[in-house]
C-alpha positions as CSV (number, residue, x, y, z in Angstrom):
1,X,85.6,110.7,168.3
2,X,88.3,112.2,165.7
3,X,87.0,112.2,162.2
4,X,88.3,110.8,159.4
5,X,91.7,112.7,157.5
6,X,90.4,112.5,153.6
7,X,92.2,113.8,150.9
8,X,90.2,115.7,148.2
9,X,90.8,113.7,145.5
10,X,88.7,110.7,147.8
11,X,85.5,112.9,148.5
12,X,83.4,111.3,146.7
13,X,83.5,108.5,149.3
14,X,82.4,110.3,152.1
15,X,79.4,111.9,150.6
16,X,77.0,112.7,153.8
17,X,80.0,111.9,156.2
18,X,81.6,114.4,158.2
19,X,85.4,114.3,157.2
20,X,88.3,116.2,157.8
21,X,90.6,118.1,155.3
22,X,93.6,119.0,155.9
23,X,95.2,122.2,153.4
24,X,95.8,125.3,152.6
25,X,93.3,128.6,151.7
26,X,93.6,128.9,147.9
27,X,90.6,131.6,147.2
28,X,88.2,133.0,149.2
29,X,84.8,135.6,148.9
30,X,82.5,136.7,151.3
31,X,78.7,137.0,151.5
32,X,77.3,138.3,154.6
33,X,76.8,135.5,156.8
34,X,78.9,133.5,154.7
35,X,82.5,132.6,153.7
36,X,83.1,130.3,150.6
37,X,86.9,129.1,150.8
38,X,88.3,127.4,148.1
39,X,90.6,124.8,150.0
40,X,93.4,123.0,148.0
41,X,95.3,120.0,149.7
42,X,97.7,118.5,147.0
43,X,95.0,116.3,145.4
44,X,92.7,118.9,144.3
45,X,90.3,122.1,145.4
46,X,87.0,121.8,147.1
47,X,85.0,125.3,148.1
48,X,84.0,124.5,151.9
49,X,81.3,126.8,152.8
50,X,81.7,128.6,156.7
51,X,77.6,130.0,157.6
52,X,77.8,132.1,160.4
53,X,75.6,130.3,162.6
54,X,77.6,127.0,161.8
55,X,80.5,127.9,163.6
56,X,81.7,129.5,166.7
57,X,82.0,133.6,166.1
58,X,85.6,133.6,166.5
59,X,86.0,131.2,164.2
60,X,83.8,132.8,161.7
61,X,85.3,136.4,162.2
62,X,88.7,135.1,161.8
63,X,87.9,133.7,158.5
64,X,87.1,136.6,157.0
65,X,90.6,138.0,157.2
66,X,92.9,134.9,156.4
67,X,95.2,135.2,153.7
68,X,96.1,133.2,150.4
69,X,98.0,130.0,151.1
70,X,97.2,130.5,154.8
71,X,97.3,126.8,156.4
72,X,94.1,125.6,157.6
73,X,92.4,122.2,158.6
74,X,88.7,122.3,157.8
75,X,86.1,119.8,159.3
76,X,82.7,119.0,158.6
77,X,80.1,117.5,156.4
78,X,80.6,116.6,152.7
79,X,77.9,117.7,150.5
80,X,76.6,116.4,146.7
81,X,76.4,119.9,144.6
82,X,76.3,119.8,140.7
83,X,77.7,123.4,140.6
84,X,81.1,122.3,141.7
85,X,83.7,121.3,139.2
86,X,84.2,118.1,141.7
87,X,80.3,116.9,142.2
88,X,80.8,117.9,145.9
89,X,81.6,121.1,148.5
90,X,82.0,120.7,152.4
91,X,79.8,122.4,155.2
92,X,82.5,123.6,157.1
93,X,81.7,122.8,161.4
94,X,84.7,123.4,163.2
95,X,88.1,125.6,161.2
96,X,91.1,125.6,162.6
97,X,94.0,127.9,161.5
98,X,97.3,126.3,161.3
99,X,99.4,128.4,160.3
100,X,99.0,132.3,158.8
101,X,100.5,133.4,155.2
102,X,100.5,137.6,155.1
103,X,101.0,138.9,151.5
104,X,101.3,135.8,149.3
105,X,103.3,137.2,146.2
106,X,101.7,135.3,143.5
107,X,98.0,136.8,143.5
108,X,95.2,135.8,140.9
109,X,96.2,139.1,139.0
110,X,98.5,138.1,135.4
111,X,102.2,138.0,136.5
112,X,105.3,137.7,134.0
113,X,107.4,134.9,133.5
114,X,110.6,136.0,134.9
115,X,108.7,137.1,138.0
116,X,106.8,133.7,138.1
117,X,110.2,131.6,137.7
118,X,111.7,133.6,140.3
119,X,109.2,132.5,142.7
120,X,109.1,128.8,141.3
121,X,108.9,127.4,144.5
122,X,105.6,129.1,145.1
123,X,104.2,128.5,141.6
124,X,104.1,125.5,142.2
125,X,101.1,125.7,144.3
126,X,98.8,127.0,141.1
127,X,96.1,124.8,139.4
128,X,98.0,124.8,136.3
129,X,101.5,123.8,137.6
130,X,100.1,121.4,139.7
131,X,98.2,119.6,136.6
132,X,101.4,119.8,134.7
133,X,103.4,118.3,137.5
134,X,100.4,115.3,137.9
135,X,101.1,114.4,134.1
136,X,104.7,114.6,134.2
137,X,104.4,111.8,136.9
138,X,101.7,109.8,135.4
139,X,104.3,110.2,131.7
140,X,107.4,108.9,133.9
141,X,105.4,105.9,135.7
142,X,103.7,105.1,131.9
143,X,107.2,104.9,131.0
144,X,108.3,102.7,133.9
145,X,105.5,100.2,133.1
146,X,106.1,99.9,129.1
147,X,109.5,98.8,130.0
148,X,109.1,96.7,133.0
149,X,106.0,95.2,131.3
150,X,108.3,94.5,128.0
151,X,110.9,92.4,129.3
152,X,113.6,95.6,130.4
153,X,116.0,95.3,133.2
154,X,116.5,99.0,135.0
155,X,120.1,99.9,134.8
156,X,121.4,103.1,136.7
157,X,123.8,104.7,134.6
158,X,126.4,106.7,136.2
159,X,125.9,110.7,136.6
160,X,130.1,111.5,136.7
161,X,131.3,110.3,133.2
162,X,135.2,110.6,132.1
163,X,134.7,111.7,128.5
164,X,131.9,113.2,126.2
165,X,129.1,111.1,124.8
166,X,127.3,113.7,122.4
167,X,130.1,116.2,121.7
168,X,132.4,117.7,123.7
169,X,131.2,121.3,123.3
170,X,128.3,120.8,125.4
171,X,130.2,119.3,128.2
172,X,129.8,120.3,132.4
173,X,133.2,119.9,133.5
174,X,133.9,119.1,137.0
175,X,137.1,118.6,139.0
176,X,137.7,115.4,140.2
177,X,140.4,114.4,143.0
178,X,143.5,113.4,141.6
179,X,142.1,112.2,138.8
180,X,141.7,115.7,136.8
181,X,138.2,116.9,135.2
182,X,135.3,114.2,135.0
183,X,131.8,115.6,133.5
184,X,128.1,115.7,134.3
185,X,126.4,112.7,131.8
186,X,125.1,113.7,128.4
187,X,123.6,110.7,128.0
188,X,123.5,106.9,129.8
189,X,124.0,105.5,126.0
190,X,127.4,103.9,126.4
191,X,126.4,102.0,129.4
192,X,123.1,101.1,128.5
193,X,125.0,99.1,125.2
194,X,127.3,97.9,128.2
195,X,124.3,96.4,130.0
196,X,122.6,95.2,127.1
197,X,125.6,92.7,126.8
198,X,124.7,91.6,130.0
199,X,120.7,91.7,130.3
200,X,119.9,92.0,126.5
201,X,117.0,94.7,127.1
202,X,117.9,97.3,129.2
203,X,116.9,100.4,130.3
204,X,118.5,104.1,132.1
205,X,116.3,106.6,133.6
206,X,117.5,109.7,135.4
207,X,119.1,113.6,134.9
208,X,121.0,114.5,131.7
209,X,122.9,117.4,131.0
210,X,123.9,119.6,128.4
211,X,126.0,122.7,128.0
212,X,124.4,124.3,124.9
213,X,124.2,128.1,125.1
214,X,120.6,128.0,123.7
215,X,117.7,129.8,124.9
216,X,115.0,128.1,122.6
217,X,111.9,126.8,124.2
218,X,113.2,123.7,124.0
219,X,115.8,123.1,125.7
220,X,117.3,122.8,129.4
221,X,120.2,122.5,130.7
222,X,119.4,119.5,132.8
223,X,116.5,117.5,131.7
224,X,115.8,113.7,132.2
225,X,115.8,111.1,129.9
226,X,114.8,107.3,129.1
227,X,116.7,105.4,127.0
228,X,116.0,101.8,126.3
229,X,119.3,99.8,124.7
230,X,118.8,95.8,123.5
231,X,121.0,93.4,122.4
232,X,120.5,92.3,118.3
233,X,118.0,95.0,117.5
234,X,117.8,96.3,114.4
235,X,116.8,99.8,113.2
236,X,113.6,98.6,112.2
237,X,113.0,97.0,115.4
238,X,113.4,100.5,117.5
239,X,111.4,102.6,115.3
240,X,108.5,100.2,116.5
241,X,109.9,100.3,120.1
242,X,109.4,104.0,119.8
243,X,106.2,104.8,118.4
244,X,105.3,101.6,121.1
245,X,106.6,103.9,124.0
246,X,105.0,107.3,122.9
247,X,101.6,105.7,122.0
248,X,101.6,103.9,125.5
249,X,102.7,107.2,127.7
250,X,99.7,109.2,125.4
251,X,97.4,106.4,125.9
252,X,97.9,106.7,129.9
253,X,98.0,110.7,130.4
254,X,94.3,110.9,128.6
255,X,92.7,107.8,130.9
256,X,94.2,109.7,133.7
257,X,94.2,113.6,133.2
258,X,92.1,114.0,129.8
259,X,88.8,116.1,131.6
260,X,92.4,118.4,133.4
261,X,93.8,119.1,130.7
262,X,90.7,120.7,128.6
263,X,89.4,122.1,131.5
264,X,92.8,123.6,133.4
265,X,95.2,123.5,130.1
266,X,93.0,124.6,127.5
267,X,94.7,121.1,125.9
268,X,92.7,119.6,122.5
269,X,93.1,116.3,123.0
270,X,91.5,115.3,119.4
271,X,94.8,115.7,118.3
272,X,96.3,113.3,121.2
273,X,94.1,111.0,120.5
274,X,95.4,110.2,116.8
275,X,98.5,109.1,118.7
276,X,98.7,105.5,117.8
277,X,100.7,103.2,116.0
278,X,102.3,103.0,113.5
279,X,103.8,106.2,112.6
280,X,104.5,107.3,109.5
281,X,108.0,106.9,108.3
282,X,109.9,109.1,106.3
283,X,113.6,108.9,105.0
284,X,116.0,112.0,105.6
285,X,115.7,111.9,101.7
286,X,112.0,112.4,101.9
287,X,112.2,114.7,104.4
288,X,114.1,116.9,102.2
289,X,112.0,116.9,99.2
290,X,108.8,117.7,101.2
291,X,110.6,120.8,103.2
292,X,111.5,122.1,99.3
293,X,107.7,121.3,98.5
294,X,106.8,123.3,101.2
295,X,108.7,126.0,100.1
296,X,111.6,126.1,102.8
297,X,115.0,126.2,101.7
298,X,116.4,122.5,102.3
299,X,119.6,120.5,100.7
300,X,121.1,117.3,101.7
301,X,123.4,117.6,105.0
302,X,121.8,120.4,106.2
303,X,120.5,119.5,109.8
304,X,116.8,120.3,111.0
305,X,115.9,122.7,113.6
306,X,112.6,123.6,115.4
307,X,111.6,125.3,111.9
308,X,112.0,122.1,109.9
309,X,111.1,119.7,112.1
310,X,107.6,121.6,112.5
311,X,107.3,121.9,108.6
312,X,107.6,118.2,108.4
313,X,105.7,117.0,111.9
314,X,102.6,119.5,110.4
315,X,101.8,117.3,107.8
316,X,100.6,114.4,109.9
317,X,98.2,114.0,112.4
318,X,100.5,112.0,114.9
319,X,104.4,111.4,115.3
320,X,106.2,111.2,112.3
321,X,109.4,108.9,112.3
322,X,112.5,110.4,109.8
323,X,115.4,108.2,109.6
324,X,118.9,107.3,107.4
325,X,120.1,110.5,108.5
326,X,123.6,112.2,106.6
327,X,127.0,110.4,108.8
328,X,127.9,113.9,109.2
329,X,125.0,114.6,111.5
330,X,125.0,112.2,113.7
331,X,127.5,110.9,116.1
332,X,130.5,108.3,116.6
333,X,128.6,105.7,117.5
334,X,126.1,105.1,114.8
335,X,126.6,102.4,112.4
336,X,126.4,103.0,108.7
337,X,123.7,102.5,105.9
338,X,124.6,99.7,103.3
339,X,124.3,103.8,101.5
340,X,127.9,104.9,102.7
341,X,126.6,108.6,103.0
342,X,123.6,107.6,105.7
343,X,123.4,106.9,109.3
344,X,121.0,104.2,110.9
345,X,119.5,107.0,113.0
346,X,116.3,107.7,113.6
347,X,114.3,110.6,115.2
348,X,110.3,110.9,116.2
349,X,109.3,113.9,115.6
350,X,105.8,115.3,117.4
351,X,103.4,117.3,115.3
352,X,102.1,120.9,116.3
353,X,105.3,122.7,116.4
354,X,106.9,120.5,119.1
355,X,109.7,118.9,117.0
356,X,112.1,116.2,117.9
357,X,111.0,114.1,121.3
358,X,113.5,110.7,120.7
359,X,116.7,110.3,119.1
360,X,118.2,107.1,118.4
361,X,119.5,103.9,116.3
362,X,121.5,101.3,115.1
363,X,125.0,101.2,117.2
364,X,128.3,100.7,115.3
365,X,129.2,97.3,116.3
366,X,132.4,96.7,113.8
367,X,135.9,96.9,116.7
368,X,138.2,98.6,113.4
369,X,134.8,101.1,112.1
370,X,134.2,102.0,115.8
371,X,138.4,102.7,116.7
372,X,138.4,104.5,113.3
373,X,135.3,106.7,114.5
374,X,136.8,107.9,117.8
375,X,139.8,108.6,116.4
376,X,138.2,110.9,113.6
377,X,135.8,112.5,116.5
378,X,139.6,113.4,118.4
379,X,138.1,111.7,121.2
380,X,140.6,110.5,124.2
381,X,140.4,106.6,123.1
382,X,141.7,106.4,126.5
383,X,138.9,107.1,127.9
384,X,136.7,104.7,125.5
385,X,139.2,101.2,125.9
386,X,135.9,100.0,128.0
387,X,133.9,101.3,125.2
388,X,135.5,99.0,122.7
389,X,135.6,96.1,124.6
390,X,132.2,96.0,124.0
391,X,133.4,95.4,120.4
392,X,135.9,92.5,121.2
393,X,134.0,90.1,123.2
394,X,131.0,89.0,122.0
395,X,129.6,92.4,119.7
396,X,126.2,92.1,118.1
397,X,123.8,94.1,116.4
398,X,121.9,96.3,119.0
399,X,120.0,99.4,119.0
400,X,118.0,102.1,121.2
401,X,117.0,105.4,121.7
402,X,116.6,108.7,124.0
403,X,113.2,110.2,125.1
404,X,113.0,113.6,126.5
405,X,110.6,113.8,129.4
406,X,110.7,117.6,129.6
407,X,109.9,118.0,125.4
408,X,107.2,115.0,126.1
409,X,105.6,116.4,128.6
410,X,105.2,119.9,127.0
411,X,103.7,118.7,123.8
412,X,101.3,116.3,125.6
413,X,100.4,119.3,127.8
414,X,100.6,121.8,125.3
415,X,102.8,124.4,126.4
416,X,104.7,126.5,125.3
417,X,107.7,126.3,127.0
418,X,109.3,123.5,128.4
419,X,110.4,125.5,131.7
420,X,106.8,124.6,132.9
421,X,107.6,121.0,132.6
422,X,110.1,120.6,135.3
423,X,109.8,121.4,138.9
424,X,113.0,123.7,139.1
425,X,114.1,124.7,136.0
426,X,118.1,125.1,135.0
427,X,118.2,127.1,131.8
428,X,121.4,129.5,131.1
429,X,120.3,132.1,132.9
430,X,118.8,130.0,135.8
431,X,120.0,128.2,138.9
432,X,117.8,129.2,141.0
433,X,115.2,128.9,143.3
């Protein structure tokens, strides 16, 4: 009778049945009359133990000389041991060698960067990329859930867009047909206020892409990002949409991954676990008087970069909110502060060095402030006549906001990098694997 195909994640179900596991050889040492292989399958690693006498001799000489990441199927009988990092190990009966890898290029030895990103598609097969890729799932269904649980329709905003959204220095021009150059999306924004008109709360989640020649740890040149738009929302009203999101996605990743990431990511998640609302708030204003406090150069109109936002984000012990930015910072589409000189915009800024992780506010809603914006911003107003209709039939107050999944994802990890983040990173100097 053929046993039953188990993943590792599920042994604890089968404790004292005889299962079979279905993987690839991930470690292995040897002992005399016995091999320990560490076995990974996707859900996790379980050493299965091969005695000599357990097994037929070919079996057991072969073992000996299999390579990392060779492909193997492993049956036999699952075993309680408290010495394992999972609770249990398998007695290996019967191993069967699907397929053999010869000279695996990522060994246990310490590798580079640049030599590890070159061989990405391997990498992906270590304990801690595979951890990192587990929470960036669990952070993109957590933000799935707040949404669809909060009333939000799922919009698909297009990827092909016929003029810029967030500056058109950063642009990925493309040639389209007879209809000249469109460019990869910067942002679902525009559409999202178009849908809002039609659904009221609304939501796009997919790719983005940005042509900033910037190497910073931050930043990729495509990344994906949520970004929630609703009908007669206030400014106000998406700051607590915000710190709502980000406590919700922190609040998942620790029920699911908290014992991973101490044990795999050397993460403190003390500091995770402050993340709950309400977040402080802080005015541009404010901001700027605490950076001078601090001791760091700061005047008003000067923008923040990873420096200041991690002056300011230090002196809290969860996501700080700084809004009513300078008009001059922000773009097109914002509306303006009763205070001619300020912005409704609002950023949340994470604490421990990792800096801005949503963008957003108020939209301009005025048809004559809006034509008088893109016209100042020597935008095509061609291109933005659907824009403004928006304007003329039926505008209201509305609001929303962009989250980075890559920039999440690092700081709730802890890494240093956000290249770690994504399965195949696109950086300036990368396109490939």
């Amino acid at each position: 009778m053929a046993l039953p195909v188990v993943t590792i994640s599920n042994i604890a179900a089968h404790e004292n049945q005889e299962v079979e596991l279905r993987g690839w050889l991930y470690n292995k040492r040897s002992s005399g009359k016995l091999h320990f292989l560490q076995v990974r399958d996707g859900t996790g690693v379980i050493q299965a133990v091969v005695f000599k006498n357990d097994v037929p001799a070919e079996q057991f000489a072969h073992a000996d000389h299999l390579g990392q990441e060779t492909a193997i199927i492993v049956r036999g009988l699952v075993k309680k041991d408290a010495r394992s990092p999972i609770g249990f190990e398998l007695s290996v009966k019967e191993l069967e060698i699907v397929s053999e890898a010869k000279d695996y290029p990522i060994t246990p030895k310490e590798h580079g960067v640049a030599y590890l990103m070159e061989h990405r598609h391997l990498w992906l097969r270590s304990a801690r990329q595979n951890v990192i890729l587990r929470v960036r799932a669990t952070v993109e269904k957590a933000i799935r859930d707040y949404f669809d649980g909060n009333g939000f329709t799922l919009v698909d905003a297009p990827i092909f867009t016929p003029a810029a959204c967030e500056g058109t220095s950063t642009l990925f021009t493309v040639p389209y047909f007879d209809l000249g150059n469109a460019y990869l999306t910067q942002s679902g924004q525009l559409y999202m206020e178009a849908a809002a008109a039609a659904l009221g709360k609304v939501y796009c989640f997919g790719p983005t892409f940005r042509a900033e020649k910037s190497k910073t740890r931050r930043h990729l040149t495509e990344f994906w990002m949520v970004e929630p738009e609703v009908a007669y929302m206030t400014l106000e009203e998406d700051m607590i949409l915000a710190e709502g999101l980000v406590s919700f996605i922190v609040a998942r990743v620790l029920e699911k991954h908290e014992k991973e990431l101490v044990s795999v990511l050397e993460r403190d998640v003390s500091k995770l676990k402050n993340v709950q609302a309400p977040f402080p708030r802080i005015t541009y204003e404010e901001a700027i008087e605490r950076l001078k406090a601090a001791g760091h150069p700061a005047k008003f109109g000067d923008d923040f970069g990873g420096d200041e936002e991690t002056v300011l984000a230090n002196q809290f012990d969860r996501p700080v909110i700084v809004h009513r930015y300078p008009v001059e910072l922000k773009a097109f589409y914002f509306k303006r502060d009763p205070d001619p000189r300020l912005a409704l915009g609002m950023d949340v800024l994470a604490p421990e060095g990792y800096g801005e992780i949503i963008g957003g506010g108020q939209r301009e809603d005025d048809l004559e402030t809006l034509e008088k914006r893109i016209s100042e911003a020597h935008l095509p107003r061609e291109a933005f006549s659907w824009y403004l209709d928006l304007r003329r039939y039926g505008t209201v107050p509305h609001a929303g906001f962009g989250l980075g999944v890559e920039r999440t994802v690092a700081w709730v990890c802890g890494l240093h990098h956000v290249r770690e983040t994504i399965p195949f990173a696109r950086m300036m100097e990368r396109i490939t694997p």
